[in-house]
C-alpha positions as a Markdown table, in Angstrom:
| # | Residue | x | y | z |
|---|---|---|---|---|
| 1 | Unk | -41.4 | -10.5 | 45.1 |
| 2 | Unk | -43.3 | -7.4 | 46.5 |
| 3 | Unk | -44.5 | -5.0 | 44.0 |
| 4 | Unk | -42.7 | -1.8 | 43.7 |
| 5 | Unk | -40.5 | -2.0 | 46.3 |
| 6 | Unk | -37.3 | -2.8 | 43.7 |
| 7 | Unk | -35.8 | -0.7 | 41.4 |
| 8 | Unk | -36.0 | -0.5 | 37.4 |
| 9 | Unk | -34.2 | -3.2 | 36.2 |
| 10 | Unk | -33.3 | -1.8 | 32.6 |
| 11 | Unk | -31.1 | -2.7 | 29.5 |
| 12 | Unk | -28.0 | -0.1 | 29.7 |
| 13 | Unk | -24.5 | 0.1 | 27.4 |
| 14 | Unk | -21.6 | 0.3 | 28.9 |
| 15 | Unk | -18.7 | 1.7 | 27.3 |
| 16 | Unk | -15.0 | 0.4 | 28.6 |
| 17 | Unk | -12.1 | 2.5 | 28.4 |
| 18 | Unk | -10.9 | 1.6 | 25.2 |
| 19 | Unk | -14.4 | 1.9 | 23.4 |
| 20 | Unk | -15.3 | -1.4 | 23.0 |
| 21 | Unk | -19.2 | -1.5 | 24.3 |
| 22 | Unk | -21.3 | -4.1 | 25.6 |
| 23 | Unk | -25.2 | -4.5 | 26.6 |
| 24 | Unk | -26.4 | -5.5 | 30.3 |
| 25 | Unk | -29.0 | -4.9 | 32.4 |
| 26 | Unk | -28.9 | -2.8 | 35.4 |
| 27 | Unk | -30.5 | -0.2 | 38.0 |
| 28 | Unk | -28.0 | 2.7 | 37.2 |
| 29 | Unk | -29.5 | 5.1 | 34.9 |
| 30 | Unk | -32.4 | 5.3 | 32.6 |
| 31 | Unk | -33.6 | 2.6 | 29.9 |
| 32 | Unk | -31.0 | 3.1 | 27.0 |
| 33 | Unk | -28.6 | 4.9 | 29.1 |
| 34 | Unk | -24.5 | 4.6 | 28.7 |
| 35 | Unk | -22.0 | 4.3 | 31.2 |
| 36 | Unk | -18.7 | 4.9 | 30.4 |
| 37 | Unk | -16.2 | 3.7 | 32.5 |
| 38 | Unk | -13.1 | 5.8 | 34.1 |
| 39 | Unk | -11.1 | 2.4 | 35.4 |
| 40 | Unk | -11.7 | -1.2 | 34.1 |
| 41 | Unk | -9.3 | -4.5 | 34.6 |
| 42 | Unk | -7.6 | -3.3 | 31.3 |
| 43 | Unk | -6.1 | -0.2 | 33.2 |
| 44 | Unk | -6.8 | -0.8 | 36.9 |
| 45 | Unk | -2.9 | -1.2 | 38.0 |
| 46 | Unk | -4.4 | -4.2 | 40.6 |
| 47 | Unk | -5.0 | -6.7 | 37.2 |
| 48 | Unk | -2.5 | -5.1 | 34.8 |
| 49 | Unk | 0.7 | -5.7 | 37.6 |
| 50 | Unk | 1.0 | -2.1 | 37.7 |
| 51 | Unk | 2.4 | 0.3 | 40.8 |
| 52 | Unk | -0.2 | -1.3 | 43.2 |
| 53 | Unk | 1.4 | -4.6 | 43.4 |
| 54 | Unk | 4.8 | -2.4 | 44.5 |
| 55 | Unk | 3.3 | -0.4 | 47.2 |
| 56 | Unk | 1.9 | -3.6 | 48.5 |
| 57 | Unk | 4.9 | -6.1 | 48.8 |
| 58 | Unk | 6.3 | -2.8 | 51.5 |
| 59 | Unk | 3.1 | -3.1 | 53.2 |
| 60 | Unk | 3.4 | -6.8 | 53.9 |
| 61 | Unk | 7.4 | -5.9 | 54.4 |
| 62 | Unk | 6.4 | -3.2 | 56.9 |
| 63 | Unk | 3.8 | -5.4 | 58.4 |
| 64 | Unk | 6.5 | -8.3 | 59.3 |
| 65 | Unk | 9.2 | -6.1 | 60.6 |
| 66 | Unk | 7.0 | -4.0 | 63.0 |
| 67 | Unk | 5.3 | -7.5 | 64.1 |
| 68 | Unk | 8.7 | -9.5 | 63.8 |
| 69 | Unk | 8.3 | -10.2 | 67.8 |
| 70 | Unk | 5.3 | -11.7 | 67.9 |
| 71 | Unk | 5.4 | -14.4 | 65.5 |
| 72 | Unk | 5.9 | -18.2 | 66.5 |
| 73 | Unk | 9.3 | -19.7 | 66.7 |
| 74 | Unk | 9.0 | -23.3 | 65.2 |
């Protein structure tokens, strides 16, 4: 590797959204720093089965009917 042409690779805490906290390294931030996090898989509706999934199955639904015509009779 070249020398100083990457950034500070540093130990941070990050800090989920139910307060539980765990080390890593990272370039965010400063040595020591926390990140707390807004959205993680224990709240993001797309692991939790939330609203997400719903508004998907009509996007697949509206996908088929408005390209009903084109697809391949067997």
């Amino acid at each position: 590797m070249k020398d100083g042409i990457h950034p500070d690779y540093h130990p941070i805490t990050v800090v989920m959204t139910d307060g539980t906290r765990f080390e890593t390294r990272s370039t965010w931030g400063r040595p020591g720093a926390e990140l707390r996090l807004d959205v993680d898989p224990k709240t993001h509706p797309a692991w939790t089965g939330g609203q997400i999934q719903v508004i998907q199955r009509g996007q697949v639904e509206k996908f088929n009917r408005r390209f009903e015509k084109f697809r391949r009779r067997g």
